[in-house]
FIMAR-699279 format. One record per residue: residue number from 1; chain; x, y, z of N, C-alpha, C in turn; residue in one letter. Coordinates in pm, 1 decimal. Each point is the difference from the previous one (the first is absolute). Layout:
seq:mol:n.east:n.north:n.up:ca.east:ca.north:ca.up:c.east:c.north:c.up:type
NUM:A:X:Y:Z:X:Y:Z:X:Y:Z:A
...
REM end
This chain:
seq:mol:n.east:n.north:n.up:ca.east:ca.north:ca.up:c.east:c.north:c.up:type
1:A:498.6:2314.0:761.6:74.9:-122.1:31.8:103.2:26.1:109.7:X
2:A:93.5:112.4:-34.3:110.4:-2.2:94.7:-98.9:48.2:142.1:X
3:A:-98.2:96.8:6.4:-31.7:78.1:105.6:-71.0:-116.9:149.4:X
4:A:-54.7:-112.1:-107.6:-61.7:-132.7:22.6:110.4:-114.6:58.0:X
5:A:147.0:33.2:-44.9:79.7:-87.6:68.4:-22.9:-158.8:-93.2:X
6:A:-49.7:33.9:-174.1:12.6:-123.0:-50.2:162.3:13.0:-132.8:X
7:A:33.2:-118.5:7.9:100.4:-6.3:-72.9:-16.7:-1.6:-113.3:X
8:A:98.6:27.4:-117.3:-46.7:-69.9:-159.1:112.5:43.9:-29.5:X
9:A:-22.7:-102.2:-155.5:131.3:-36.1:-97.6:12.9:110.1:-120.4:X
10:A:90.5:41.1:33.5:63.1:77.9:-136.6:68.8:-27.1:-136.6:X
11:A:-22.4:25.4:-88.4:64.7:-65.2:-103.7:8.1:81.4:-135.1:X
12:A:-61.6:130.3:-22.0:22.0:87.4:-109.3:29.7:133.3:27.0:X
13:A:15.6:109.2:-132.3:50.0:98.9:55.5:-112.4:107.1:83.3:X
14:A:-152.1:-12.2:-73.2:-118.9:-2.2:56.1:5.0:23.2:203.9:X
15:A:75.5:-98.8:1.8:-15.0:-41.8:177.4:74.1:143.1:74.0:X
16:A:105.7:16.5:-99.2:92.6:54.4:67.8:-1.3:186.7:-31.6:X
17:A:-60.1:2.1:-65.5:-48.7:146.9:-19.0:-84.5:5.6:81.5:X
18:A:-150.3:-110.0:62.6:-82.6:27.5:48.4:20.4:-22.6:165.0:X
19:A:145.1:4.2:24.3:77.0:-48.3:129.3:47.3:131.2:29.3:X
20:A:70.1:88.9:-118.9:90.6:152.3:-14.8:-86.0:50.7:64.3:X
21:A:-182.3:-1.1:-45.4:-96.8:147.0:48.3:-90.8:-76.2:98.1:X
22:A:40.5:-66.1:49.3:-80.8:-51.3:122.0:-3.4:101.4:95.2:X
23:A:-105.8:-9.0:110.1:5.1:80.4:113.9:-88.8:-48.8:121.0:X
24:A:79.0:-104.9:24.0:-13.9:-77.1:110.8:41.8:27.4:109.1:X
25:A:-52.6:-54.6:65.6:10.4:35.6:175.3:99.9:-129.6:85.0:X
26:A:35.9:-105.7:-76.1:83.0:-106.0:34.5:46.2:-22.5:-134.5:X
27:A:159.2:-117.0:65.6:46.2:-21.1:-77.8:-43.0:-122.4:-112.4:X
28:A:34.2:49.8:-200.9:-74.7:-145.5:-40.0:117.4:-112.5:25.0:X
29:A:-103.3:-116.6:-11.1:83.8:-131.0:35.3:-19.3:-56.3:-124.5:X
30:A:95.3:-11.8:-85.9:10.6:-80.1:-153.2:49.7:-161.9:-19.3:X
31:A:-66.5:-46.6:-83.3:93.7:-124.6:-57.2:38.9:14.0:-111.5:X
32:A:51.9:-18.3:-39.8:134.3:5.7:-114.6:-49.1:-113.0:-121.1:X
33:A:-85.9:12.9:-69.6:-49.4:-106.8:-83.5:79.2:-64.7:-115.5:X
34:A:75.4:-159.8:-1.1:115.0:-15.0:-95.1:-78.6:-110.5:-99.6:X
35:A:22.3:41.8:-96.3:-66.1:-117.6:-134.8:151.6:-84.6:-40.5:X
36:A:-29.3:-131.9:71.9:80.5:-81.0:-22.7:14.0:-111.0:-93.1:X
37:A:-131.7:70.9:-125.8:12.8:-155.5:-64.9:-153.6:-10.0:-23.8:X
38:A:-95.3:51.0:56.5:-153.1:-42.2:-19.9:-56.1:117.9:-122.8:X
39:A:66.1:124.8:16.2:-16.8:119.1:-127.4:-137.6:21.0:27.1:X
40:A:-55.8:40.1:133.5:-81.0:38.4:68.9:-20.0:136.3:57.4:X
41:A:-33.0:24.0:91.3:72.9:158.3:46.0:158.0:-34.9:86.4:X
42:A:68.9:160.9:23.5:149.4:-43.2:18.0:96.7:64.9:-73.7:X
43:A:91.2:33.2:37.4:156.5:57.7:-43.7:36.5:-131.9:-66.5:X
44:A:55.6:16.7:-74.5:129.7:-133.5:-69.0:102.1:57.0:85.5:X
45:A:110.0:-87.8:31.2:163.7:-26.3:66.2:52.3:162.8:-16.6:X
46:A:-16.6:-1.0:-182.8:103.6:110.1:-18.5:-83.6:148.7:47.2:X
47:A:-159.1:-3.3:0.8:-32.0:134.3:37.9:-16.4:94.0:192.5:X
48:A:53.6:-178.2:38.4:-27.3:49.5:140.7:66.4:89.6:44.5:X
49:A:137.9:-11.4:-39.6:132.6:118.5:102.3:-49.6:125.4:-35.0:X
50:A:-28.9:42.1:-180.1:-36.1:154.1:27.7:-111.7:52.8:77.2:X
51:A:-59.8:-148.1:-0.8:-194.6:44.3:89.3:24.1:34.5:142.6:X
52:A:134.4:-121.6:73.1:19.0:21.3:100.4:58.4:135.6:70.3:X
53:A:102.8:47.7:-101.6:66.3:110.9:45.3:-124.6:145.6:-5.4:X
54:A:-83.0:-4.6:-75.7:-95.0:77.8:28.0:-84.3:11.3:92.5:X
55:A:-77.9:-81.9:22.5:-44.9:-64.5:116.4:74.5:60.5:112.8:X
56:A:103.2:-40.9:21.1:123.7:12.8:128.1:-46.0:139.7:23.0:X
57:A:-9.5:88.4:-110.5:21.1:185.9:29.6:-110.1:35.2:73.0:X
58:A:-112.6:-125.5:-31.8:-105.3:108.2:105.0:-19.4:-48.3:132.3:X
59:A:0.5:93.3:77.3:25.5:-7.5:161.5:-137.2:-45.4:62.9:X
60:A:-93.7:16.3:-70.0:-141.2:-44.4:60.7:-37.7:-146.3:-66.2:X
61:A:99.7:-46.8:-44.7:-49.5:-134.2:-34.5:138.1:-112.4:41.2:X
62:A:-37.6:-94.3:63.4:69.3:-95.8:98.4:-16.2:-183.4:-94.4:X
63:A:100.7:-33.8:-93.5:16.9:-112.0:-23.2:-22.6:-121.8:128.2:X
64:A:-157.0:-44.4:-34.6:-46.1:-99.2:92.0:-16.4:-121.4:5.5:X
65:A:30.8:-18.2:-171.3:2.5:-158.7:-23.0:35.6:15.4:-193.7:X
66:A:99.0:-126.3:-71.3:9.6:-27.6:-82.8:-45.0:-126.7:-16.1:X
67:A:-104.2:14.2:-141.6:-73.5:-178.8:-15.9:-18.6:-22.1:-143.9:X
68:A:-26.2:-119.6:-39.4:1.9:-43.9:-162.0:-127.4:-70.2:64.3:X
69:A:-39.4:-96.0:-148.0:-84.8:-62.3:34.3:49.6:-121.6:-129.6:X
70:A:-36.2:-106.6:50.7:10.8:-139.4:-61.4:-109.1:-44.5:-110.6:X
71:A:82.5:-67.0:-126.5:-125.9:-26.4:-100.6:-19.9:-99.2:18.3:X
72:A:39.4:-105.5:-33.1:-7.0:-144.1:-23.4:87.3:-128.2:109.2:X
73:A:-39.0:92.8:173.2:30.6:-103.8:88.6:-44.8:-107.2:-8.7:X
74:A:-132.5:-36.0:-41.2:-46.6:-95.1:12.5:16.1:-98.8:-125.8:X
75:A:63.1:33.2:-107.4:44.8:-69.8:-115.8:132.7:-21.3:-23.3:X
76:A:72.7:128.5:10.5:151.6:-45.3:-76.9:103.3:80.0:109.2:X
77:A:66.5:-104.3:18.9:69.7:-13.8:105.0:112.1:94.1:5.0:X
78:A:74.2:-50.3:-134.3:138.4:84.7:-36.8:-51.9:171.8:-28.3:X
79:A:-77.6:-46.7:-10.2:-51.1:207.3:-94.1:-37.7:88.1:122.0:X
80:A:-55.5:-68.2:114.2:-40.3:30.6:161.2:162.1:4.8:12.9:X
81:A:80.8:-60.2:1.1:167.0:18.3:105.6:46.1:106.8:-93.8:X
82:A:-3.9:28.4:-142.6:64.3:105.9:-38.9:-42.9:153.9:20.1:X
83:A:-205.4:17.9:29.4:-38.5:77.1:82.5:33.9:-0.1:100.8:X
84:A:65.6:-99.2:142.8:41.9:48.1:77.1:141.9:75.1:2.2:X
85:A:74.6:-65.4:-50.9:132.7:24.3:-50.8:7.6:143.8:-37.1:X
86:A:-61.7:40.8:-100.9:-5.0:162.3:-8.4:-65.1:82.6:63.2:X
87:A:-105.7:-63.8:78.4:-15.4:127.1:155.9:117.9:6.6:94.3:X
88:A:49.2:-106.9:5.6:138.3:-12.3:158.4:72.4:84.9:-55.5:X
89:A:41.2:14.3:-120.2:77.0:99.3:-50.1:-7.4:132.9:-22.9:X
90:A:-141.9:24.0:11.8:-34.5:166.9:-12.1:-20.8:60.9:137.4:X
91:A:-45.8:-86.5:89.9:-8.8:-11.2:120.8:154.0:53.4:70.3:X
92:A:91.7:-110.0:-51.4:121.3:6.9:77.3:111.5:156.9:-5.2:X
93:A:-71.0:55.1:-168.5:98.3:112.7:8.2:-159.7:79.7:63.9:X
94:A:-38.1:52.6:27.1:-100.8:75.1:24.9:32.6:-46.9:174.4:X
95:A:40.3:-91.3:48.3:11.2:5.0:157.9:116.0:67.6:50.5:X
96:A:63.4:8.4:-157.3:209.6:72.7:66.0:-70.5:180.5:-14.3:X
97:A:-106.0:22.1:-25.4:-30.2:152.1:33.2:-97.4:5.9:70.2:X
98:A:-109.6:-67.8:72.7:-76.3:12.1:69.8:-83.2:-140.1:87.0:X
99:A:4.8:17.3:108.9:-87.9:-106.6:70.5:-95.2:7.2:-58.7:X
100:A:-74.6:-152.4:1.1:-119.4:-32.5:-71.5:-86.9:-64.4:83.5:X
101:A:-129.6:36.7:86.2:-16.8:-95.3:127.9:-91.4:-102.3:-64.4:X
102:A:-67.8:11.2:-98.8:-82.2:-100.4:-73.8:36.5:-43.0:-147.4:X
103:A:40.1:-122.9:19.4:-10.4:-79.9:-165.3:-76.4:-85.2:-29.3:X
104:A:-61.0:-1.0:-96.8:-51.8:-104.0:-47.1:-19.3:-50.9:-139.1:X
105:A:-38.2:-114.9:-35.2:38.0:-85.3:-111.3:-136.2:-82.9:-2.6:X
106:A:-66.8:-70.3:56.2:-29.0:-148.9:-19.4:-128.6:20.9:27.8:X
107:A:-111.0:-94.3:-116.6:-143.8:38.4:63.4:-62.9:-134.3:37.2:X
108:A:-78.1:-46.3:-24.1:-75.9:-134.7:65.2:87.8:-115.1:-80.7:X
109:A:-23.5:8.5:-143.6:48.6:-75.2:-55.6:192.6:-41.0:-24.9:X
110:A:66.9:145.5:51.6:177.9:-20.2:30.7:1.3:-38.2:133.0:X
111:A:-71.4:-23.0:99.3:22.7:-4.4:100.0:84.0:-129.5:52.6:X
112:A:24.8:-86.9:-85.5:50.8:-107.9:23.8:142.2:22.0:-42.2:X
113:A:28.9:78.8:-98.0:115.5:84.6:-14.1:58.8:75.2:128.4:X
114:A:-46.9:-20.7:93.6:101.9:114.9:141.1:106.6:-21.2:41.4:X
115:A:27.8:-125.3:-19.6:189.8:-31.7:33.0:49.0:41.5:-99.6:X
116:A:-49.1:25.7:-134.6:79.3:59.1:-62.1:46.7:184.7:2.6:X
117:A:-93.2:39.2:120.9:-15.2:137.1:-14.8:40.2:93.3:130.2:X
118:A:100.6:-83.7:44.4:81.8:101.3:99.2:-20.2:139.2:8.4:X
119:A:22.8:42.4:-81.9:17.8:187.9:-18.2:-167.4:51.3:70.5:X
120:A:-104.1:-115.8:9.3:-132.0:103.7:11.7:-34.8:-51.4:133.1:X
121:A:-57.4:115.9:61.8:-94.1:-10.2:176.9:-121.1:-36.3:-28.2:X
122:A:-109.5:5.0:-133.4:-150.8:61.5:2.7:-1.2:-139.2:-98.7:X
123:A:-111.3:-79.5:65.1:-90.5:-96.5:-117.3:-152.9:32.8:-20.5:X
124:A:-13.3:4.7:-136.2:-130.5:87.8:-46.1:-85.5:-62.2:-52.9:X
125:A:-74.1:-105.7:119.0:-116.1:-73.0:-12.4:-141.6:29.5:-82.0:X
126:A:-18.4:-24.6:-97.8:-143.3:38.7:-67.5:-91.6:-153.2:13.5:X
127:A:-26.6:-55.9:-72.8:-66.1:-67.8:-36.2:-11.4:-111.1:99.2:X
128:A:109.6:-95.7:11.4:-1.2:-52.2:140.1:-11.4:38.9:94.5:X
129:A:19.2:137.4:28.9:-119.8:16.5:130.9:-109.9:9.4:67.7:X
130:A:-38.7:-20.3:-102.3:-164.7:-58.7:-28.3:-46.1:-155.8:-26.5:X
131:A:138.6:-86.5:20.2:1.1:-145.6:-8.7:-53.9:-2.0:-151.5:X
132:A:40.9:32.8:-68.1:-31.2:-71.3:-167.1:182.9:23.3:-34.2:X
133:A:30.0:-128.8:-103.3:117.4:-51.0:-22.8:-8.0:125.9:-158.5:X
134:A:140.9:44.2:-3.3:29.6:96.4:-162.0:36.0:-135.5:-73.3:X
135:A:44.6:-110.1:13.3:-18.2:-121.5:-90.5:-9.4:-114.2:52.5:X
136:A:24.4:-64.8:-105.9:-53.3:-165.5:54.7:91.3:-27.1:113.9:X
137:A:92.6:20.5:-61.0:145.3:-65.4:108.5:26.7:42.9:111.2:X
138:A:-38.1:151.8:33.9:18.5:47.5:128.5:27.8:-100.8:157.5:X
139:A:126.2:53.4:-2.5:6.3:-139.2:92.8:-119.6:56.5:133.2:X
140:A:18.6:79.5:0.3:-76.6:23.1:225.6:-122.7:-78.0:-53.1:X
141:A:-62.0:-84.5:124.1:-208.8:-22.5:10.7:-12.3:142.2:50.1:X
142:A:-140.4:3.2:-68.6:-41.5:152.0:43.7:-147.3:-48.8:-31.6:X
143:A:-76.2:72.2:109.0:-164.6:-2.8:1.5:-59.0:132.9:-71.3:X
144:A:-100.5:-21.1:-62.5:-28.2:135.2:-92.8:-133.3:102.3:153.1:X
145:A:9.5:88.2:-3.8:-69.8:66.1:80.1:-94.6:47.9:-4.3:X
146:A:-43.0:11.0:-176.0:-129.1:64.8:3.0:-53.5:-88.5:-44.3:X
147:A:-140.2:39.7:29.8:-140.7:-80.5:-47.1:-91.2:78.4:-120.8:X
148:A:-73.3:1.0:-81.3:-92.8:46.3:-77.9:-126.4:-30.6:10.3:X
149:A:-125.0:31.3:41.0:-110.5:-61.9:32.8:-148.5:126.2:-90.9:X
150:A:-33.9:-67.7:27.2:-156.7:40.6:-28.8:-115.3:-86.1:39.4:X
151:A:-125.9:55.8:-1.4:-97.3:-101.7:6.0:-115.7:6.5:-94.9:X
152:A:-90.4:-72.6:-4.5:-80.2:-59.5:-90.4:-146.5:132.8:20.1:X
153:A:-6.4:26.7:-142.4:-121.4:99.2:31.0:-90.9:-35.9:-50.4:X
154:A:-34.4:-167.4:-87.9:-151.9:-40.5:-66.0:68.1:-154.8:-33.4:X
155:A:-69.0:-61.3:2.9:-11.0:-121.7:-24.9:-108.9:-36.8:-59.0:X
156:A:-17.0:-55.9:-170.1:-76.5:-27.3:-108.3:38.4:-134.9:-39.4:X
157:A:-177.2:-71.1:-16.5:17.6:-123.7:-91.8:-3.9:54.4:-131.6:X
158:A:99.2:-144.2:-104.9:5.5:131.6:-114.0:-40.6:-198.8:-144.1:X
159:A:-88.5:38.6:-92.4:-6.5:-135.3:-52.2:63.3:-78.7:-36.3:X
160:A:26.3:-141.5:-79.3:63.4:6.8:-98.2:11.5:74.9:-112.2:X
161:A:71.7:-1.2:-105.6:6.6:97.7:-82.9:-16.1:142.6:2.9:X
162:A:29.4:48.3:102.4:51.6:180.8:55.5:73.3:16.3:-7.1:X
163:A:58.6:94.4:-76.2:138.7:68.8:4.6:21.0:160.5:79.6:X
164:A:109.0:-30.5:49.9:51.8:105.1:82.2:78.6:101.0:-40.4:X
165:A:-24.5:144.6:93.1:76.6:89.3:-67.6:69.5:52.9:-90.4:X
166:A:44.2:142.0:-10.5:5.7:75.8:-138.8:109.5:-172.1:-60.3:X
167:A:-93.5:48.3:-132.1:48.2:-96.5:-163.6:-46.0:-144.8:55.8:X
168:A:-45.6:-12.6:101.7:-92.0:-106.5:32.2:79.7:-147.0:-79.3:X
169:A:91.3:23.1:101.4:156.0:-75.3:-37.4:-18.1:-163.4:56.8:X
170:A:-75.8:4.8:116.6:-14.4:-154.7:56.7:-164.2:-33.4:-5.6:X
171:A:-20.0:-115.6:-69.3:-116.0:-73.9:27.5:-39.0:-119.3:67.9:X
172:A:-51.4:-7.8:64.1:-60.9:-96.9:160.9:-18.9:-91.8:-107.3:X
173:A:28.7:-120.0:-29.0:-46.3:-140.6:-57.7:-130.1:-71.3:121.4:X
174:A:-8.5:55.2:131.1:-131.1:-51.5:74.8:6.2:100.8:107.7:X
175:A:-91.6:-22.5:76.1:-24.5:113.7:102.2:98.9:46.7:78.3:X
176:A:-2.1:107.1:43.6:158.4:30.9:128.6:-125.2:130.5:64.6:X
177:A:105.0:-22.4:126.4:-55.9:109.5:68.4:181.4:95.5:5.9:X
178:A:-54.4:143.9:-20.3:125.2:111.2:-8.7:-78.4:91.0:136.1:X
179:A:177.8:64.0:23.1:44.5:71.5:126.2:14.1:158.7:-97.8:X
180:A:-28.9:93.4:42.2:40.8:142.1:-76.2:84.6:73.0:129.5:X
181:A:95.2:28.0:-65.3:105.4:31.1:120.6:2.8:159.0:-63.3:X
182:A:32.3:103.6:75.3:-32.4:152.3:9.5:182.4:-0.2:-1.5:X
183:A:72.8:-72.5:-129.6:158.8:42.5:-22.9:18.4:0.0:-112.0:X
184:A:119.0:58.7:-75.3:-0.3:-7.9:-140.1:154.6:59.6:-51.0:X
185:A:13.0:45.2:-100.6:88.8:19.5:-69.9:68.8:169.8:73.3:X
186:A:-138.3:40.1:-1.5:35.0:155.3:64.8:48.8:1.2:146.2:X
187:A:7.6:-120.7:38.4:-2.6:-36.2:186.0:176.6:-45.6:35.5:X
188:A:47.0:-86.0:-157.7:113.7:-59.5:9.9:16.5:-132.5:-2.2:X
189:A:-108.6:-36.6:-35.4:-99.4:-169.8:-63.8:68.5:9.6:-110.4:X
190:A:108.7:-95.0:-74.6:38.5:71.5:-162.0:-111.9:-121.0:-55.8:X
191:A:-19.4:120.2:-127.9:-109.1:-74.6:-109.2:52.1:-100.9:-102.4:X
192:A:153.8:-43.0:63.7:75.3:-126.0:-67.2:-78.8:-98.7:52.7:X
193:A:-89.2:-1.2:89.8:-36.0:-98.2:88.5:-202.3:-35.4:-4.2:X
194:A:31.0:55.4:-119.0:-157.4:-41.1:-43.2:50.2:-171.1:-53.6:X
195:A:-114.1:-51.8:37.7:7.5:-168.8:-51.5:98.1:-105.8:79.8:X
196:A:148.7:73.4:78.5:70.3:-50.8:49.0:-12.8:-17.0:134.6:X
197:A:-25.6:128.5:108.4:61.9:38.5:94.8:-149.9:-115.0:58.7:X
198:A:103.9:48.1:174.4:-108.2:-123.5:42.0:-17.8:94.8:165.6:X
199:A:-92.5:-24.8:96.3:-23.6:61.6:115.1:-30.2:-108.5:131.2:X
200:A:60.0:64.0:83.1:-103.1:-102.6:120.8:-90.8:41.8:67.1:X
201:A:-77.7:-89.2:-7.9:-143.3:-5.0:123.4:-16.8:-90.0:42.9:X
202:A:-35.4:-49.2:130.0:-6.1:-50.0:126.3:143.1:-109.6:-33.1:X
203:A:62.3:51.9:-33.8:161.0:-61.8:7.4:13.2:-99.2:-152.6:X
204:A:-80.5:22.0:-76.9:-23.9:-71.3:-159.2:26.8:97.5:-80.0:X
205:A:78.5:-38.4:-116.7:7.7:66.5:-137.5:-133.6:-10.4:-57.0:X
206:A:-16.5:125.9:-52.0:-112.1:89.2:-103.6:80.1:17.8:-91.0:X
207:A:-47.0:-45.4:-150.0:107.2:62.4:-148.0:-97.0:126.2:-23.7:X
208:A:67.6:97.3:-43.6:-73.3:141.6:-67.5:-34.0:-20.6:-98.8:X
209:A:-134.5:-14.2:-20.4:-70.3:-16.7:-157.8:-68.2:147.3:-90.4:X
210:A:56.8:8.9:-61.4:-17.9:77.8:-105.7:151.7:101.4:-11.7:X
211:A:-36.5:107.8:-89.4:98.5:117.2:121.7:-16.3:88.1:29.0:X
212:A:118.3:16.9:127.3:-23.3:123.5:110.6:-39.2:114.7:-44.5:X
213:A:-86.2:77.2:39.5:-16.1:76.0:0.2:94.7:122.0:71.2:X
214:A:-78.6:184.6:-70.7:53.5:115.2:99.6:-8.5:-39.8:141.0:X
215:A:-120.1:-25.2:73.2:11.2:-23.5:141.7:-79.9:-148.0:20.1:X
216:A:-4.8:-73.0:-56.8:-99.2:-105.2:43.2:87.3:-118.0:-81.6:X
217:A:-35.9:-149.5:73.5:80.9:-113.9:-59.2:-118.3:-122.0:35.0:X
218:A:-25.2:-59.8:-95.0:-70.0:-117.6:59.9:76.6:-122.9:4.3:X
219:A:-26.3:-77.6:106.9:51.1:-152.7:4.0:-109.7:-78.2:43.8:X
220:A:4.3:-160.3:-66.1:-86.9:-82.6:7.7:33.5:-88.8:139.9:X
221:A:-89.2:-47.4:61.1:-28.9:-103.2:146.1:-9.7:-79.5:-56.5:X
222:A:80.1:-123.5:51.3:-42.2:-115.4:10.5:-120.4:-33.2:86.3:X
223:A:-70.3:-136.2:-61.8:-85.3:-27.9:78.1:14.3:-8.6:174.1:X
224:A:131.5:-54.8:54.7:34.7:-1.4:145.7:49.1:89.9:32.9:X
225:A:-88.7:133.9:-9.1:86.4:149.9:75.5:-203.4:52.5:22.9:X
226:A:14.5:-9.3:117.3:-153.8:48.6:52.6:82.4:166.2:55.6:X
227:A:-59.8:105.2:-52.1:24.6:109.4:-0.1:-58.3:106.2:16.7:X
228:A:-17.2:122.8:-5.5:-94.5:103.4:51.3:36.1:170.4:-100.1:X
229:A:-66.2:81.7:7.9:79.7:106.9:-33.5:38.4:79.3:135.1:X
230:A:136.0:30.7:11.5:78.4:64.0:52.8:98.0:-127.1:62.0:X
231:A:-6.0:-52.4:-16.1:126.4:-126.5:-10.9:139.3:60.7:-55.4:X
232:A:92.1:-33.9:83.4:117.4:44.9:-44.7:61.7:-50.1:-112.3:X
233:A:85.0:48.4:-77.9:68.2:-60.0:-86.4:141.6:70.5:-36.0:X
234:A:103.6:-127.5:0.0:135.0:14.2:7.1:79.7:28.2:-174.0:X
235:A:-4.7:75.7:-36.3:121.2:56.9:-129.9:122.0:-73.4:67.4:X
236:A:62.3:39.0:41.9:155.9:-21.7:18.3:-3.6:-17.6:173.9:X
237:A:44.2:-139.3:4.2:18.6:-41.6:151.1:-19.9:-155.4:31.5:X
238:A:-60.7:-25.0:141.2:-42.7:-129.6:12.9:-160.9:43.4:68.3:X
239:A:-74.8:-121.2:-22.0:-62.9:-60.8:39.1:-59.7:-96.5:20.9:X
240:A:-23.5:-54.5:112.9:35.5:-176.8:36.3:128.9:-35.1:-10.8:X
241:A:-14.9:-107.7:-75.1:134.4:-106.1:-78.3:62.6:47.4:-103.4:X
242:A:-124.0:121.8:-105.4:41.2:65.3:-104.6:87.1:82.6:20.1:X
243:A:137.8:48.3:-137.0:17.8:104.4:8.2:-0.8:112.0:-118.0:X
244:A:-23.3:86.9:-28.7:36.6:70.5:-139.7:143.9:110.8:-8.8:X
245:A:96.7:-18.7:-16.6:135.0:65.2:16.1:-27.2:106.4:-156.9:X
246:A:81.3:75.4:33.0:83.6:136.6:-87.5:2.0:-42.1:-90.6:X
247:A:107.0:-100.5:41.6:76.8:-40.9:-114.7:-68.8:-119.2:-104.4:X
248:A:-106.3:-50.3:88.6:-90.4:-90.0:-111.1:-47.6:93.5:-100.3:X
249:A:-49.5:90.2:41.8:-104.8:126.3:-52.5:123.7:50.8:-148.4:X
250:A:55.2:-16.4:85.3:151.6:136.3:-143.5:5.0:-129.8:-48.7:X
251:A:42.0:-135.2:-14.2:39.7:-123.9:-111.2:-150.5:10.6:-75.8:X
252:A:-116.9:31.5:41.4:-110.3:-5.2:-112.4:-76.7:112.7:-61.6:X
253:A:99.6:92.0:1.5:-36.1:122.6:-101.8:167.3:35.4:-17.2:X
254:A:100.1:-84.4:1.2:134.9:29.0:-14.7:80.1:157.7:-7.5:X
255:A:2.8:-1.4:134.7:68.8:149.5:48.5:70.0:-87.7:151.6:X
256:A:15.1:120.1:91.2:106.5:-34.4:95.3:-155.4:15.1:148.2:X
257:A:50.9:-66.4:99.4:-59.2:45.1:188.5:17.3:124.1:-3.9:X
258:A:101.5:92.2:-48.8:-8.9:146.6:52.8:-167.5:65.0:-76.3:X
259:A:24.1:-26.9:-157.6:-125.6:43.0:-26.4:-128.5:-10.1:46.6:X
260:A:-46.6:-131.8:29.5:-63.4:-37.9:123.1:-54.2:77.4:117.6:X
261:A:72.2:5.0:89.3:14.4:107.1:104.5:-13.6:110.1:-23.2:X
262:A:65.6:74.0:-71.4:-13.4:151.1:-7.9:-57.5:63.5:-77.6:X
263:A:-102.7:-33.7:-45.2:-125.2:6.7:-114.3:-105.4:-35.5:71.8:X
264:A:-49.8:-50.7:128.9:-96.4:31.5:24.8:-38.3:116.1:46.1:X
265:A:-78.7:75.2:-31.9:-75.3:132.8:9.2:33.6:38.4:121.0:X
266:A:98.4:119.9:30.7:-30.0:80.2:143.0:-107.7:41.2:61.0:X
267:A:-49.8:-11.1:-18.6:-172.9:75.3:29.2:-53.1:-167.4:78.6:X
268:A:12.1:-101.2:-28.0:-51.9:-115.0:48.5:94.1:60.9:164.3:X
269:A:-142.0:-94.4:102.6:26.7:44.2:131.5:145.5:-113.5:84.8:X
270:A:69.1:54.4:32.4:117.3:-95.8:60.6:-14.4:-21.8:108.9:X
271:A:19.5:-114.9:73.9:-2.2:-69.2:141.1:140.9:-47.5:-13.1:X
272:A:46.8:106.0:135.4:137.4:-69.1:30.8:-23.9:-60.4:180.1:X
273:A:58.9:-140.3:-23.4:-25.2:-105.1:94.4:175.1:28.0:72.9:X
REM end
């Protein structure tokens, strides 16, 4: 890390023994990690001064930034100002012994909190920077950036009275024609979304009938979608007039947009536009 010129946060005694027998070729650059209230990782108020004065003794390590992190910006207002309130303060005696060139406090969801946060230089964008809102209320518009796609690898007429996939959970009351899409649970498709979730093709909602599978998901065509195999199809995005958002996806297997996002499978191929 240090030899690499990347920074990181310190916060146990662990760090600082493994700081004593270092043998680096540059100096490390630390952040000072403060638990203000979330009981996350972090010093509490009262353990920082002895952490700090230790810290201080070693000559190969350079105080580069002190930061907390915020629980409930996006819910409770007063409990966010009393987390800020006790960083300005650990902050403020920790600046009467050493310059601090980076602070920070506030993540997507405090960010609307910054007039309240004088004491910090650094805003620590996650989630909205990817245009998805950490709650409803978020005041900024923000456009979401990624897309999720796949395409169609078979297209089957299937009868009335057929039932679909494992536990053969949905039955066709009259004919449908189904799409078999090559995505699934193992991909980052959640299997909350058997019976619910819905897809686009040629800019129309498809509902997922049965449920998802490890790698495979079927959805039914309407009669007005003339289609092909290798036809694209949109998970999370727009197409046409349609759109399918994050955050629709997280209200119908009830979790959050972050889960969403960062659960689809690394191994799926990324196109950055």
């Amino acid at each position: 890390l240090i030899n690499n010129n990347i920074e990181f946060g310190v916060y146990n005694q662990q760090h600082l023994q493994a700081l004593q027998n270092v043998n680096a070729k540059k100096i490390a650059k630390a952040h000072l990690k403060i638990d203000t209230g979330m009981s996350r990782l972090g010093l509490t108020p009262n353990e920082v001064w002895p952490y700090f004065k230790k810290l201080k003794t070693l000559k190969q390590v350079q105080l580069q930034g002190v930061f907390s992190h915020l629980a409930v910006a996006d819910e409770d207002v007063e409990f966010t100002k009393q987390q800020i309130d006790i960083f300005k303060e650990v902050v403020a005696e920790l600046q009467k012994q050493v310059k601090i060139p980076l602070i920070h406090l506030t993540n997507s969801a405090g960010s609307s909190f910054m007039q309240d946060q004088s004491c910090c230089n650094l805003l620590r964008l996650g989630l909205a920077l990817y245009g998805l809102k950490p709650s409803p209320n978020y005041p900024a518009q923000l456009k979401p950036a990624l897309s999720f796609k796949t395409k169609i690898i078979q297209i089957k007429n299937v009868p009335a009275g057929a039932q679909i996939s494992y536990g053969l959970t949905h039955r066709f009351t009259q004919p449908a024609v189904i799409a078999v899409l090559p995505i699934g649970y193992a991909d980052g498709y959640d299997r909350g979304l058997s019976g619910c979730g819905e897809v686009l093709i040629k800019g129309q909602p498809c509902p997922v009938r049965g449920r998802v599978c490890m790698n495979l998901t079927m959805v039914e065509l309407s009669a007005k979608i003339k289609t092909k195999v290798g036809e694209e199809v949109v998970l999370i995005g727009q197409q046409g007039q349609n759109q399918i958002t994050a955050d629709e996806i997280a209200q119908k297997i009830s979790t959050i947009n972050y889960e969403i996002v960062t659960r689809i499978n690394p191994q799926i191929k990324r196109v950055a536009i």
